[in-house]
C-alpha positions in Angstrom: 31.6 163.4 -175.4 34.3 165.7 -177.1 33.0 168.6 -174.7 33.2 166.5 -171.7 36.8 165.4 -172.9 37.6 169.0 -173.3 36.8 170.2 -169.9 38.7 167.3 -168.2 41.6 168.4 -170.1 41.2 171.8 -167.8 43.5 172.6 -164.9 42.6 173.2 -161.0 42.9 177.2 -161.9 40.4 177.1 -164.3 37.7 175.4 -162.5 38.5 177.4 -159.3 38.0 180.7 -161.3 35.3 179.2 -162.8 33.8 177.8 -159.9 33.3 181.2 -157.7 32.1 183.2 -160.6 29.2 180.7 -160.9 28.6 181.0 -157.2 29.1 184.9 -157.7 26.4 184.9 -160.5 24.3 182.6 -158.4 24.7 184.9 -155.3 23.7 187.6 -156.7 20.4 186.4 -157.9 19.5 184.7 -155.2 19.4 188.6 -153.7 17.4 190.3 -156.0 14.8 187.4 -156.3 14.8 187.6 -152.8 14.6 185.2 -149.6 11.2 183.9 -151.0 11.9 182.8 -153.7 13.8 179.0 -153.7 17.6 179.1 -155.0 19.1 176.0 -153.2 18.9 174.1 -156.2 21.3 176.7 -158.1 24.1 176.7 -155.7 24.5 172.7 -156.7 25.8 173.5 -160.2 29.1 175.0 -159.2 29.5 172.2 -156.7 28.5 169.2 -158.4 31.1 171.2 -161.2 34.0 171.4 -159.4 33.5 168.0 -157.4 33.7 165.9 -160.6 36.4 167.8 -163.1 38.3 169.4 -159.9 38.6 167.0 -156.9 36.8 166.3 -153.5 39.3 169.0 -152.0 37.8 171.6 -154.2 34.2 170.6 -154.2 34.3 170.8 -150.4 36.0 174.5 -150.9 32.9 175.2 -153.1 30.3 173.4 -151.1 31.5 176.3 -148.3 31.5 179.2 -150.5 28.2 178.0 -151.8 26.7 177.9 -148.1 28.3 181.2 -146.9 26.9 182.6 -150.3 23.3 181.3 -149.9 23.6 182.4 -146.5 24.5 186.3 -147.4 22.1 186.2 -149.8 19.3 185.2 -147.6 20.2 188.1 -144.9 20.9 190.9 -147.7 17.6 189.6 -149.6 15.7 191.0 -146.2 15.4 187.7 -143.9 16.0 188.0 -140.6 17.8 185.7 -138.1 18.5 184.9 -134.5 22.2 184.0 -134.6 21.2 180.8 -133.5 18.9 179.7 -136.7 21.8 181.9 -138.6 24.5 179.4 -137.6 22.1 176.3 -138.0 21.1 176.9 -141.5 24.3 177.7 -142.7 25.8 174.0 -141.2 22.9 172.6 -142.9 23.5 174.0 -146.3 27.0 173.2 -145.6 26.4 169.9 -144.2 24.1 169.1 -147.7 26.3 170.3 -150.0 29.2 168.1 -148.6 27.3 164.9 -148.6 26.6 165.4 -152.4 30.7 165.9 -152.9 31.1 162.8 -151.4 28.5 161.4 -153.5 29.8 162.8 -156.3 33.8 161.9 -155.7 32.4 158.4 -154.6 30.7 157.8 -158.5 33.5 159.7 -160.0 36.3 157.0 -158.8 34.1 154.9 -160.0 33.2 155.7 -163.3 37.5 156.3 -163.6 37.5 153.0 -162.3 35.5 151.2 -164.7 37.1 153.3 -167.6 40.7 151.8 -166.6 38.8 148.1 -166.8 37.2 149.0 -169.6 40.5 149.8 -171.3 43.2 146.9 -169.4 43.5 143.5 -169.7 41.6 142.3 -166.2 43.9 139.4 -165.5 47.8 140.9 -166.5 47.1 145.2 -166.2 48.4 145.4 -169.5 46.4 147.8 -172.5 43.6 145.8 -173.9 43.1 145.7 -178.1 40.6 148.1 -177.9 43.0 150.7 -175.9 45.9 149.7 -177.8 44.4 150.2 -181.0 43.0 154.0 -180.0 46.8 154.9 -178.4 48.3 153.3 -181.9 46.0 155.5 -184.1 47.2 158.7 -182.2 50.7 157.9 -182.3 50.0 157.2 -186.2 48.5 160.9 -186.4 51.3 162.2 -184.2 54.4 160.3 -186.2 52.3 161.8 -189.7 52.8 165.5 -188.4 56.3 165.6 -186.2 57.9 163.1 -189.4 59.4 161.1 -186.4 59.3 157.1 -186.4 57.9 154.7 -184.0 58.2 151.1 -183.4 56.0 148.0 -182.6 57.1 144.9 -181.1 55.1 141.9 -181.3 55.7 139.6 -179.0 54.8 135.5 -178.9 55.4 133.5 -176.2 57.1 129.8 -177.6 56.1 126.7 -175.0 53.1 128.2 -173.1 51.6 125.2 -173.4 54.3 123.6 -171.6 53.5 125.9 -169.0 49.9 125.3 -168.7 50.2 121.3 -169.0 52.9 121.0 -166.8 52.3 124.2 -163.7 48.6 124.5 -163.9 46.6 127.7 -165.0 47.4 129.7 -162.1 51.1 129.4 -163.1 50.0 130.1 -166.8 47.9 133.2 -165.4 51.4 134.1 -163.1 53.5 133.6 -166.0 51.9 136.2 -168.1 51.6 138.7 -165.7 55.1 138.8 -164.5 56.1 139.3 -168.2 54.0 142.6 -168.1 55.1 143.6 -164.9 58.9 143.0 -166.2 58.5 144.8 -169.3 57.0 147.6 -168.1 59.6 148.0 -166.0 62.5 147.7 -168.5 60.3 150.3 -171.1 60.3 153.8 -171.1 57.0 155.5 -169.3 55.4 156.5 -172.5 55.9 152.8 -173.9 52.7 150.9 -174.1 52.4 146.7 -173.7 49.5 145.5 -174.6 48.1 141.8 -174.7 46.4 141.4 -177.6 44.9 137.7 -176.6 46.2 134.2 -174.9 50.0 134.8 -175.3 50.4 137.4 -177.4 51.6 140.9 -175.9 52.5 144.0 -178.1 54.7 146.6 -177.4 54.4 150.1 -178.6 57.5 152.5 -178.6 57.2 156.3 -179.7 59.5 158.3 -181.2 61.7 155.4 -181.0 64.0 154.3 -184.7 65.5 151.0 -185.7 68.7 151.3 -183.5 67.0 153.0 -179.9 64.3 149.8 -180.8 67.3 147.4 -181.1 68.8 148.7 -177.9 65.2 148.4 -175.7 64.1 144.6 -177.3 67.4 142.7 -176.4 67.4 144.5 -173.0 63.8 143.4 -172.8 64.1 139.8 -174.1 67.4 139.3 -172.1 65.3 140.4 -168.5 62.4 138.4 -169.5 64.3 135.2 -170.3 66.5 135.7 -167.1 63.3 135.6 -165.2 61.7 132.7 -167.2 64.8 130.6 -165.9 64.9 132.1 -162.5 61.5 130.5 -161.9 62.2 127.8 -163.9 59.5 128.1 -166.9 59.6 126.8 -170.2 59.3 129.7 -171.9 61.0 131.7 -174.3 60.1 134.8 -177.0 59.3 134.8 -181.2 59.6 138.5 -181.1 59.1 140.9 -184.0 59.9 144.0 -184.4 58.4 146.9 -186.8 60.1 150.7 -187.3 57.6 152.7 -189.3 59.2 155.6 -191.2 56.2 155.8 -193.1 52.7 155.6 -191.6 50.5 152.2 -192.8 47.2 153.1 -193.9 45.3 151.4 -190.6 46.0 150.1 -187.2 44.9 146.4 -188.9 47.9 147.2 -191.5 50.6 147.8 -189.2 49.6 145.1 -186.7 49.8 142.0 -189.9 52.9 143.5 -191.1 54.3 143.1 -187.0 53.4 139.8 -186.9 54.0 138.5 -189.8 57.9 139.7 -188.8 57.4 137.8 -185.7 56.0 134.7 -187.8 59.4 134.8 -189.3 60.8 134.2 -185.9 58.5 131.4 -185.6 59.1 130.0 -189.3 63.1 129.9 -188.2 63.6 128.7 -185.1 61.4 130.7 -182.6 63.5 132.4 -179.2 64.7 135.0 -181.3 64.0 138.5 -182.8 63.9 139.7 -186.3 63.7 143.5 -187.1 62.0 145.3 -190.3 61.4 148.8 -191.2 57.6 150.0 -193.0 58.3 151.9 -195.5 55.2 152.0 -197.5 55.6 148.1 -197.1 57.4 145.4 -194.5 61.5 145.0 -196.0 65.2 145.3 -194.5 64.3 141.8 -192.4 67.3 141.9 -190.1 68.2 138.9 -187.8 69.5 139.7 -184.4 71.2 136.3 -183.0 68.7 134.8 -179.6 70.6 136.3 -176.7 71.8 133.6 -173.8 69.1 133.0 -170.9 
């Protein structure tokens, strides 16, 4: 797995340079084995290659080269043609090696597909635990070398219930999905919001401290209660918030210490957010006054 997560790491340049050695190599010996011997088999590898890691576009560039190759093979190897059978056999080969790009770009968008399931929450399009955890973890390793904090939100929703008991479960369902979709858009691109279960949501922030996390939650909370009221639900946000300046031991660590600073929203009054900073253990609770809806 760590090879095949290296090579999708490569660029278009690489593959392409790879790509038309192989069919090079291939080429030449399909020649000196010559036009008895089978090769067709060969002159898949570079396409099924460059099809999956490089793109439809370039498998159908190598699915040509390929056929133009096996061709010039064939006739250097000694075969002889009538132009006719020349041109036939080399839209065949042409014509077979395309079909398997298609094939190939067909199960690749869906193997991408069922990767991005695999890793979202299927109802809101939010990270799942699983992906959250894994993104955490990396930004734990990367916040341990570059001595830069980050900051998790954890986010509860008060009255969902309400919601639920009073609007049905499609309004429950529509409820949390718009509070993805609104976060997301108030957060930075390389800010992650996860649901980590019923109405509980988790927001990662890199390279963010206490004061640029201060800053982002109120603007956050203030959007999401604006809409809340706009479409006239019940709801409203226990939010805590955790800076690490140093790195907790685990992923379980740092997500008990998060909530249990949102359970002190929920302990005083909920619709409101309370700030801490990890260092080495939660402290420096800070209260930041609930913001108007």
């Amino acid at each position: 797995m760590d090879i095949i997560a290296y090579l999708e790491k490569r660029n278009n340049l690489f593959w392409i340079v790879t790509g038309i050695s192989f069919i090079i190599v291939i080429g030449i010996l399909d020649y000196l084995t010559g036009y008895e011997m089978a090769f067709s088999l060969f002159y898949l590898f570079p396409v099924t290659l460059l099809t999956w890691f490089a793109g439809r576009r370039i498998g159908f560039a190598a699915s040509l080269a390929s056929a133009l190759m096996w061709l010039t093979a064939d006739i250097a190897s000694g075969n002889t043609y009538s132009r006719a059978v020349m041109y036939w056999n080399g839209i065949i080969r042409f014509s077979f090696f395309v079909i398997v790009t298609l094939l190939l770009s067909a199960l690749r968008r869906a193997h991408e597909r069922e990767k991005e399931l695999a890793r979202s929450d299927s109802l809101t399009g939010a990270a799942n635990t699983r992906s959250f955890s894994e993104l955490v973890h990396m930004e734990m390793e990367r916040a341990q070398r570059n001595k830069r904090p980050f900051t998790l939100a954890y986010v509860d929703l008060d009255n969902f219930k309400a919601v639920n008991d009073h609007f049905g479960h499609s309004t429950g369902d529509r409820v949390l999905s718009t509070i993805v979709s609104r976060a997301k858009s108030q957060l930075r691109k390389v800010d992650v919001v996860a649901r980590l279960g019923g109405d509980e949501f988790a927001f990662l922030m890199p390279e963010t401290d206490q004061p640029a996390a201060q800053a982002a939650i109120q603007r956050v909370q203030r959007y999401l209660l604006d809409e809340m009221l706009r479409n006239k639900w019940p709801v409203t946000f226990s939010i805590g918030v955790l800076t690490c300046q140093d790195i907790p031991a685990s992923f379980d660590e740092l997500l008990k210490c998060a909530d249990d600073v949102m359970y002190s929203v929920k302990n005083n009054g909920k619709d409101s957010v309370h700030f801490a900073i990890y260092e080495g253990a939660c402290n420096d609770h800070r209260k930041i006054p609930t913001l108007p809806g």
